[in-house]
PDB file of N, CA, C and O in Angstrom:
ATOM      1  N   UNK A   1       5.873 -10.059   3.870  1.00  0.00           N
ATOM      2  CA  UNK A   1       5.659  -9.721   2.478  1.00  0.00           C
ATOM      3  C   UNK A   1       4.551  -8.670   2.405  1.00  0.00           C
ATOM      4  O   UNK A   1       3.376  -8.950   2.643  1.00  0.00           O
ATOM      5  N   UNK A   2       4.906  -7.645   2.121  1.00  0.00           N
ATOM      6  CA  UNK A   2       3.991  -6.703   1.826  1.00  0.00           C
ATOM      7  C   UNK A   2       2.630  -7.020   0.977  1.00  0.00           C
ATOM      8  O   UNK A   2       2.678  -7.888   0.105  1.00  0.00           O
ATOM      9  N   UNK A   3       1.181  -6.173   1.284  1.00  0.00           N
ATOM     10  CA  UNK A   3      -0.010  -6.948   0.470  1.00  0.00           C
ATOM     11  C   UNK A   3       0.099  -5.971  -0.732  1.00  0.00           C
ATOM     12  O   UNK A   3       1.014  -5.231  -1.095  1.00  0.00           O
ATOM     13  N   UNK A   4      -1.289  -6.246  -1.287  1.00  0.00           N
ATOM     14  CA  UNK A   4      -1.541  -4.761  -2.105  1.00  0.00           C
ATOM     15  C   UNK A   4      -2.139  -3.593  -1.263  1.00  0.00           C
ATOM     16  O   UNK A   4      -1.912  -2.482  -1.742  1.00  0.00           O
ATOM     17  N   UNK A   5      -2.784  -3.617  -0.224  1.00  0.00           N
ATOM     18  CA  UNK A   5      -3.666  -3.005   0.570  1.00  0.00           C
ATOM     19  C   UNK A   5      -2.317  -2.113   0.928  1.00  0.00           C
ATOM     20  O   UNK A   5      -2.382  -0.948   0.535  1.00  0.00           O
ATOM     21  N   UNK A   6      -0.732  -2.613   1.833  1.00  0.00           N
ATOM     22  CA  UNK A   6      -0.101  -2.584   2.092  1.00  0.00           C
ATOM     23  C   UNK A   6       0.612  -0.936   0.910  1.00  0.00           C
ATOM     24  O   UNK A   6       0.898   0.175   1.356  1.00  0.00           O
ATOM     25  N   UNK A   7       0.683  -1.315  -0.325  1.00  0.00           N
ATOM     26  CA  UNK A   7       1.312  -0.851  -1.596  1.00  0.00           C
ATOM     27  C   UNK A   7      -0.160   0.663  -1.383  1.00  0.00           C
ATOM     28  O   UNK A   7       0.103   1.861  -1.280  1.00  0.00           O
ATOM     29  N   UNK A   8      -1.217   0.203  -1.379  1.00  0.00           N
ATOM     30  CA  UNK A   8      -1.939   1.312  -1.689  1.00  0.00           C
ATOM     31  C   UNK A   8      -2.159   2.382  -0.240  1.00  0.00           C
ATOM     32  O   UNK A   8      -2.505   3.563  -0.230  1.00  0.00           O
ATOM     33  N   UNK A   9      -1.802   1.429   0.981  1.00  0.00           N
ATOM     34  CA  UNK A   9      -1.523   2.658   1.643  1.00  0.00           C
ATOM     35  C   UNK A   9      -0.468   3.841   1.537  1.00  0.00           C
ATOM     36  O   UNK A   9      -0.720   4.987   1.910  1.00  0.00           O
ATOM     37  N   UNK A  10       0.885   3.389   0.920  1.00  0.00           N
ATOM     38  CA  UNK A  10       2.035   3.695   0.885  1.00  0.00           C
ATOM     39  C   UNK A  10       1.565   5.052  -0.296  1.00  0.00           C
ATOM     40  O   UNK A  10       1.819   6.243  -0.117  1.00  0.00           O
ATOM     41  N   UNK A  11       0.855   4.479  -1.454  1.00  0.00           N
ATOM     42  CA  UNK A  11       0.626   5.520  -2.060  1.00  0.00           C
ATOM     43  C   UNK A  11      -0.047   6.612  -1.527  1.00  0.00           C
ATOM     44  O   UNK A  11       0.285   7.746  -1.871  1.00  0.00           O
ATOM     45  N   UNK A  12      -1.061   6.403  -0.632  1.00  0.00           N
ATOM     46  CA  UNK A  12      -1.737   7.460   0.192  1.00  0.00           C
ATOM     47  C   UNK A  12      -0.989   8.149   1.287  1.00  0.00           C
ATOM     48  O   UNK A  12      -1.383   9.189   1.815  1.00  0.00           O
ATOM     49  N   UNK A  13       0.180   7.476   1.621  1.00  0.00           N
ATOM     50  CA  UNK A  13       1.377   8.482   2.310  1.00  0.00           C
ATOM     51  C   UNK A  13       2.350   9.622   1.607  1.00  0.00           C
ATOM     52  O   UNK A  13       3.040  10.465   2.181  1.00  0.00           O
ATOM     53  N   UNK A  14       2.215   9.425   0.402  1.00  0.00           N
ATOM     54  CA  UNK A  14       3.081   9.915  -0.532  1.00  0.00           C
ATOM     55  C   UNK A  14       2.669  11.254  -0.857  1.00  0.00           C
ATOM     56  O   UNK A  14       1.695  11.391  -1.596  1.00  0.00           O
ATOM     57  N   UNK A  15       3.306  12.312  -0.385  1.00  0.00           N
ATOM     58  CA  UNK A  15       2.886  13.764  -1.159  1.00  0.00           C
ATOM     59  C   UNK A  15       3.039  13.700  -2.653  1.00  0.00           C
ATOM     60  O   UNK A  15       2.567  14.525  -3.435  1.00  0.00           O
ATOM     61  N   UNK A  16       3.716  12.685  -2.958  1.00  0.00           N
ATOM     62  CA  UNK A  16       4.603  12.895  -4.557  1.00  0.00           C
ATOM     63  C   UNK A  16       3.021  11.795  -5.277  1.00  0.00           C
ATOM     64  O   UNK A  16       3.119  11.986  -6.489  1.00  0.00           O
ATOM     65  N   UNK A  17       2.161  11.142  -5.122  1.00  0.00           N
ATOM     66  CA  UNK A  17       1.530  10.777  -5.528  1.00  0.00           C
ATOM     67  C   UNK A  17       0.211  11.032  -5.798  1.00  0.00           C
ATOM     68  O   UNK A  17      -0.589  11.099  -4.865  1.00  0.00           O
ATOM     69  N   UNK A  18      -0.246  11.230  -7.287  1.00  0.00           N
ATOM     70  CA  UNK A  18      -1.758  11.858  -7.027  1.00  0.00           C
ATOM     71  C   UNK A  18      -2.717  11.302  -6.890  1.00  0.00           C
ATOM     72  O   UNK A  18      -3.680  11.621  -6.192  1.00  0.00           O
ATOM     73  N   UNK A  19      -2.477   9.768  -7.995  1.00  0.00           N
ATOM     74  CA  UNK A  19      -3.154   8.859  -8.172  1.00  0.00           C
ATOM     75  C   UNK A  19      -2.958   7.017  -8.321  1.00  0.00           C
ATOM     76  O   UNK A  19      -2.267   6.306  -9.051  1.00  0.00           O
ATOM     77  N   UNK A  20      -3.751   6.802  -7.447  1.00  0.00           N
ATOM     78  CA  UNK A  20      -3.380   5.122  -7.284  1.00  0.00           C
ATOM     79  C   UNK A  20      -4.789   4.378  -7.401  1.00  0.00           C
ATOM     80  O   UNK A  20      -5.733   4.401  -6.612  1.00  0.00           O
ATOM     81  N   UNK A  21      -4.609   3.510  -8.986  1.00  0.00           N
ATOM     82  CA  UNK A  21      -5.838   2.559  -9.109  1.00  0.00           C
ATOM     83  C   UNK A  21      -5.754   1.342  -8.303  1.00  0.00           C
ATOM     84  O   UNK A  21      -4.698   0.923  -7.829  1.00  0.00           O
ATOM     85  N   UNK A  22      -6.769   0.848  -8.175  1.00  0.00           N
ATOM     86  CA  UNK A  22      -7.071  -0.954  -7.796  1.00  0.00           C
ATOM     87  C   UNK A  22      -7.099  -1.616  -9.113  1.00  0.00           C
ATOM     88  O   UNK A  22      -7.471  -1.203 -10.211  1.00  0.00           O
ATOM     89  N   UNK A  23      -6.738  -2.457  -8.827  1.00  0.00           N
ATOM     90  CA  UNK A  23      -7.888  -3.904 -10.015  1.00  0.00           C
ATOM     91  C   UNK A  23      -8.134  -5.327  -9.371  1.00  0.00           C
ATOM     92  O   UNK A  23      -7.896  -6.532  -9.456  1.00  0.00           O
ATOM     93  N   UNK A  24      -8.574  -4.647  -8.891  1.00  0.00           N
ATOM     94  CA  UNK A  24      -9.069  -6.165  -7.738  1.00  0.00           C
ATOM     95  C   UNK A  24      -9.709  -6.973  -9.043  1.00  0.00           C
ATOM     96  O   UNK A  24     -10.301  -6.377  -9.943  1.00  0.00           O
ATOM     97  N   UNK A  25      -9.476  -8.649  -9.019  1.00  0.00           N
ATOM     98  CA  UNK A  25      -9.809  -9.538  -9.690  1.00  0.00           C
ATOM     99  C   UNK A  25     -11.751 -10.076  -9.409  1.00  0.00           C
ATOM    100  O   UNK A  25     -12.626 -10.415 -10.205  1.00  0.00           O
ATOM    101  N   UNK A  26     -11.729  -9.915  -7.935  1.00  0.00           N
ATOM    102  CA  UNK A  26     -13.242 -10.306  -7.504  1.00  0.00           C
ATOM    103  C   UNK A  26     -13.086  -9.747  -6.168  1.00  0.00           C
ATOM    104  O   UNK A  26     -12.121  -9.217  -5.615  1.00  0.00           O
ATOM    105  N   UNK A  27     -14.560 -10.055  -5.697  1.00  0.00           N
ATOM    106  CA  UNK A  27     -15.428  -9.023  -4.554  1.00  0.00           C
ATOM    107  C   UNK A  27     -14.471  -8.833  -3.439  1.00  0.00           C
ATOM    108  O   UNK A  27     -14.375  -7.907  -2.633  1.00  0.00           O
ATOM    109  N   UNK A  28     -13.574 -10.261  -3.621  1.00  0.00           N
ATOM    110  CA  UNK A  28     -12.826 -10.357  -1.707  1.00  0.00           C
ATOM    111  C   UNK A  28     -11.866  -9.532  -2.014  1.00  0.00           C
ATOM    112  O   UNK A  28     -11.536  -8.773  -1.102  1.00  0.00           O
ATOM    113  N   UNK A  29     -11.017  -9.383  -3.531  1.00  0.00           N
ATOM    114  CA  UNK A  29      -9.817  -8.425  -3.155  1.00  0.00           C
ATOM    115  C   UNK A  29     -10.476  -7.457  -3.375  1.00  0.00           C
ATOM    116  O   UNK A  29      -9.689  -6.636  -2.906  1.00  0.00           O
ATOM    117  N   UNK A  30     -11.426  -6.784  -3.767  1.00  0.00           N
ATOM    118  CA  UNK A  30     -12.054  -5.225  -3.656  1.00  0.00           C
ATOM    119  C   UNK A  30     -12.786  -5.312  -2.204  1.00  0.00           C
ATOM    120  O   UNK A  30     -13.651  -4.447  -2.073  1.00  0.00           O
ATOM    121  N   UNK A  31     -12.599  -6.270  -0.969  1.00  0.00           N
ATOM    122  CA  UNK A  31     -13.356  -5.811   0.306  1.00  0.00           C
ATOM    123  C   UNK A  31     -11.872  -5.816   0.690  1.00  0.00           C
ATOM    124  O   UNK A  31     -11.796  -5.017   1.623  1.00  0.00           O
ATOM    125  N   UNK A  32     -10.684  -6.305   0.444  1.00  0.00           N
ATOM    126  CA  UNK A  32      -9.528  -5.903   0.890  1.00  0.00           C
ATOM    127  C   UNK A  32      -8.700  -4.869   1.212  1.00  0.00           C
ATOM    128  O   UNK A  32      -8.203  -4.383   2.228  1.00  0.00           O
ATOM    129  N   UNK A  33      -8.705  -4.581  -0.596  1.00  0.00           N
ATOM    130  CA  UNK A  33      -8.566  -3.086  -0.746  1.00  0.00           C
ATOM    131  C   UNK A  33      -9.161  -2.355   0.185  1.00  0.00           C
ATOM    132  O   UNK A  33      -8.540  -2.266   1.244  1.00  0.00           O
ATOM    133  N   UNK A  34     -10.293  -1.744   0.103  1.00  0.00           N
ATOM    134  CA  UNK A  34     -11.218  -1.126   0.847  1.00  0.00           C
ATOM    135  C   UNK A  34     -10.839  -0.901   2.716  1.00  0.00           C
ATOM    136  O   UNK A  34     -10.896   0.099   3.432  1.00  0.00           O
ATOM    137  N   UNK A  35     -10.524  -2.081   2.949  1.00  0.00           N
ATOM    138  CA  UNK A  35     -10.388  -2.757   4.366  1.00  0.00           C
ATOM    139  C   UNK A  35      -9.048  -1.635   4.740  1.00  0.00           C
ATOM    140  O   UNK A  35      -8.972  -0.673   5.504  1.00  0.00           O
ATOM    141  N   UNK A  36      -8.056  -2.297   3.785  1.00  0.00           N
ATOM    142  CA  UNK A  36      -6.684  -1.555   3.936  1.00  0.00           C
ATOM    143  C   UNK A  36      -6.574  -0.058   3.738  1.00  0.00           C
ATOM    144  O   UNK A  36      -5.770   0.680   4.307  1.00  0.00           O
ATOM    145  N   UNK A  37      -7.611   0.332   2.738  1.00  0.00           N
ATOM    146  CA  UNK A  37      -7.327   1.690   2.748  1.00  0.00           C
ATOM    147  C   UNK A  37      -7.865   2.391   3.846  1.00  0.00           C
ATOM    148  O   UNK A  37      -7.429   3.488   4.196  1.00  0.00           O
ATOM    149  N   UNK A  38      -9.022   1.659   4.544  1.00  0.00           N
ATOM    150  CA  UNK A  38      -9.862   2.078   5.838  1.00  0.00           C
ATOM    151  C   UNK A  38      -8.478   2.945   6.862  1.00  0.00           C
ATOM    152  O   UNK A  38      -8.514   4.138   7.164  1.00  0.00           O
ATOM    153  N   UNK A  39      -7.177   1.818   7.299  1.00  0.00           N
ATOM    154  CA  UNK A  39      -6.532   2.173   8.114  1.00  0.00           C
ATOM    155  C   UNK A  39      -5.972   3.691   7.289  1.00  0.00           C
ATOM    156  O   UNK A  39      -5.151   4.311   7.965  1.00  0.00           O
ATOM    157  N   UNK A  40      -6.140   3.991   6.648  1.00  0.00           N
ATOM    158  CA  UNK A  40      -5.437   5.358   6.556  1.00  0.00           C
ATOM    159  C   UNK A  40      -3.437   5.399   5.838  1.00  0.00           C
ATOM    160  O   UNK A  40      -2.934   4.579   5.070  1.00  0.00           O
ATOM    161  N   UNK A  41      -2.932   6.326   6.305  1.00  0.00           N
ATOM    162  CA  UNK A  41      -1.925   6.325   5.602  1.00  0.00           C
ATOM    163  C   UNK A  41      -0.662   5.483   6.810  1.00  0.00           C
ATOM    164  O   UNK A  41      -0.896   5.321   8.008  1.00  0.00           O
ATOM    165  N   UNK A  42       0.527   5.091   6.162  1.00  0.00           N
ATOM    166  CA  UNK A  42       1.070   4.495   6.777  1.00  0.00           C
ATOM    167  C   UNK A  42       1.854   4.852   7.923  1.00  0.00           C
ATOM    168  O   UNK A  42       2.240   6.004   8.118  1.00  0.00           O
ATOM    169  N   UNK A  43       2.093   3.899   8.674  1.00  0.00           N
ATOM    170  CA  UNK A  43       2.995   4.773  10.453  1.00  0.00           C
ATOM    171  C   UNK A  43       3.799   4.675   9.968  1.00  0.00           C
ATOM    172  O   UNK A  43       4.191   3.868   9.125  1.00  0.00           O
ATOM    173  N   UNK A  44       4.358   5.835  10.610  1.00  0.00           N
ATOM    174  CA  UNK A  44       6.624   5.598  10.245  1.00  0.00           C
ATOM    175  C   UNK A  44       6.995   3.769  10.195  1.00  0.00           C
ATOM    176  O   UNK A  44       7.612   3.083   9.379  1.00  0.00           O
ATOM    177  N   UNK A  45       6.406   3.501  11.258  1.00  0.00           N
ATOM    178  CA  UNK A  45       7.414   2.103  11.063  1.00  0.00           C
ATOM    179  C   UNK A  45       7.002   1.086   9.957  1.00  0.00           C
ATOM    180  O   UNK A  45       7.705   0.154   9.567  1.00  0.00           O
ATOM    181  N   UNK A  46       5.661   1.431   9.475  1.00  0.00           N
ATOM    182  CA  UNK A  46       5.103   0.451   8.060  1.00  0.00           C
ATOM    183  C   UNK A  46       5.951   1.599   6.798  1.00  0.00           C
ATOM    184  O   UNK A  46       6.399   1.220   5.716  1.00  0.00           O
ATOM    185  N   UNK A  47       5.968   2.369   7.086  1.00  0.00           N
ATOM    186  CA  UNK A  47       6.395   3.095   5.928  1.00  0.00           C
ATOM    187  C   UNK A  47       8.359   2.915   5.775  1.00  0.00           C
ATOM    188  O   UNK A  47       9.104   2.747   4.810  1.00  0.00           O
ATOM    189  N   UNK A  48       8.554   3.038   7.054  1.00  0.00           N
ATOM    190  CA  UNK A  48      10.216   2.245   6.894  1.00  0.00           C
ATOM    191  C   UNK A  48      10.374   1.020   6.565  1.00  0.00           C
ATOM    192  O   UNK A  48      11.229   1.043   5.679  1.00  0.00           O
ATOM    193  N   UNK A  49      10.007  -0.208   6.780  1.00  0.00           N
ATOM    194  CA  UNK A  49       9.467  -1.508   6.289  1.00  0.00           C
ATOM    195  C   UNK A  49       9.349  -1.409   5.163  1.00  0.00           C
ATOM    196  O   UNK A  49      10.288  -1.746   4.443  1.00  0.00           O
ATOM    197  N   UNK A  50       8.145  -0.907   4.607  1.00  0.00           N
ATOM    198  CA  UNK A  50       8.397  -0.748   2.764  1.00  0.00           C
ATOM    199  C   UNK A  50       9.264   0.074   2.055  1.00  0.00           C
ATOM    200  O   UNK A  50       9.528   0.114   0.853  1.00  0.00           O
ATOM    201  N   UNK A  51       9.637   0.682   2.940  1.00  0.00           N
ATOM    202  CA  UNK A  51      11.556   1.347   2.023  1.00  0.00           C
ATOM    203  C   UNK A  51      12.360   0.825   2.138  1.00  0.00           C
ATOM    204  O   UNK A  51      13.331   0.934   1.389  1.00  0.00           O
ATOM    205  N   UNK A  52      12.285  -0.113   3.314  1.00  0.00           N
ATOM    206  CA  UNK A  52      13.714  -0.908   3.186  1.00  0.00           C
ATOM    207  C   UNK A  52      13.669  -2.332   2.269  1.00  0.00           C
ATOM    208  O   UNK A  52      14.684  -2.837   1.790  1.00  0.00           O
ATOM    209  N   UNK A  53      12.223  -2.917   2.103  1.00  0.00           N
ATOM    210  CA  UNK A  53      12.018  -3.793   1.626  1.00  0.00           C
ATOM    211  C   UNK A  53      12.120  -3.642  -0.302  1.00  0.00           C
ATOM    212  O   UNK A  53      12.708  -4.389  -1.084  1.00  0.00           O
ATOM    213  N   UNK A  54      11.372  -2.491  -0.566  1.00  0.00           N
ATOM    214  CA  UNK A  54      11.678  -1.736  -1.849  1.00  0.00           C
ATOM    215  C   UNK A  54      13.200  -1.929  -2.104  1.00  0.00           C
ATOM    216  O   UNK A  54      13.736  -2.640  -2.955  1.00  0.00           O
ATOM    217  N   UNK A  55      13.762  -1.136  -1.174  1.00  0.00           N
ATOM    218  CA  UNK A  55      15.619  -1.475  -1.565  1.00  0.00           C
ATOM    219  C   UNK A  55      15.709  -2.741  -2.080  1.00  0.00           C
ATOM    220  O   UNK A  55      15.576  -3.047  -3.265  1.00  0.00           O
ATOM    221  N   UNK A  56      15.980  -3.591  -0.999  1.00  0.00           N
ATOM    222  CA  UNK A  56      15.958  -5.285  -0.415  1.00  0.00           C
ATOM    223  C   UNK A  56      15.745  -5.431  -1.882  1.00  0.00           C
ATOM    224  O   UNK A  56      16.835  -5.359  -2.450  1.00  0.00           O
ATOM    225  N   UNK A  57      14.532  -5.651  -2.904  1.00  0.00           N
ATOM    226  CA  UNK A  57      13.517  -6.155  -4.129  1.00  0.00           C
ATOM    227  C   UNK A  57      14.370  -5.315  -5.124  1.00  0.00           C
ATOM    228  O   UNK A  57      14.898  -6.051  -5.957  1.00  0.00           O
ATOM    229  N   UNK A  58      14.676  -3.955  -5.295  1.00  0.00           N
ATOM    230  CA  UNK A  58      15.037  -3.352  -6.691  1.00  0.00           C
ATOM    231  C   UNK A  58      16.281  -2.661  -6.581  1.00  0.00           C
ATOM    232  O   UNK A  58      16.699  -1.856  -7.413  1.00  0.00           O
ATOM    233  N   UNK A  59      16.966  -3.063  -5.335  1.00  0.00           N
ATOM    234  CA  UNK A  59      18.796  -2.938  -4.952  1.00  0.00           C
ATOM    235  C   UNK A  59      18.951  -1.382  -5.085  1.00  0.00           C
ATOM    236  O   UNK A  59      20.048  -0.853  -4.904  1.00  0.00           O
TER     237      UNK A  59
END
């Protein structure tokens, strides 16, 4: 199951995207966030994973 960390890397792979907020609820999901965006943008194979899973969820 994909995270949010997961969702906000995907946006940072995206040429088509300019802007992607957080709303972390409290401190641990804003050290999450943070954590996840650390790794950078996504590898081919996390980024195929969430396209196929996207399909999979909205057909």
């Amino acid at each position: 199951m994909p995270t949010a960390g997961d969702c906000y890397r995907f946006c940072l792979s995206s040429p088509h995207i300019d802007v992607a907020l957080t709303g972390p609820r409290n401190a641990g999901e804003l050290r999450e966030n943070l954590t996840a965006l650390e790794k950078g943008p996504l590898s081919p194979e996390e980024d195929l994973f969430l396209r196929e899973f996207g399909r999979a969820v909205h057909g």
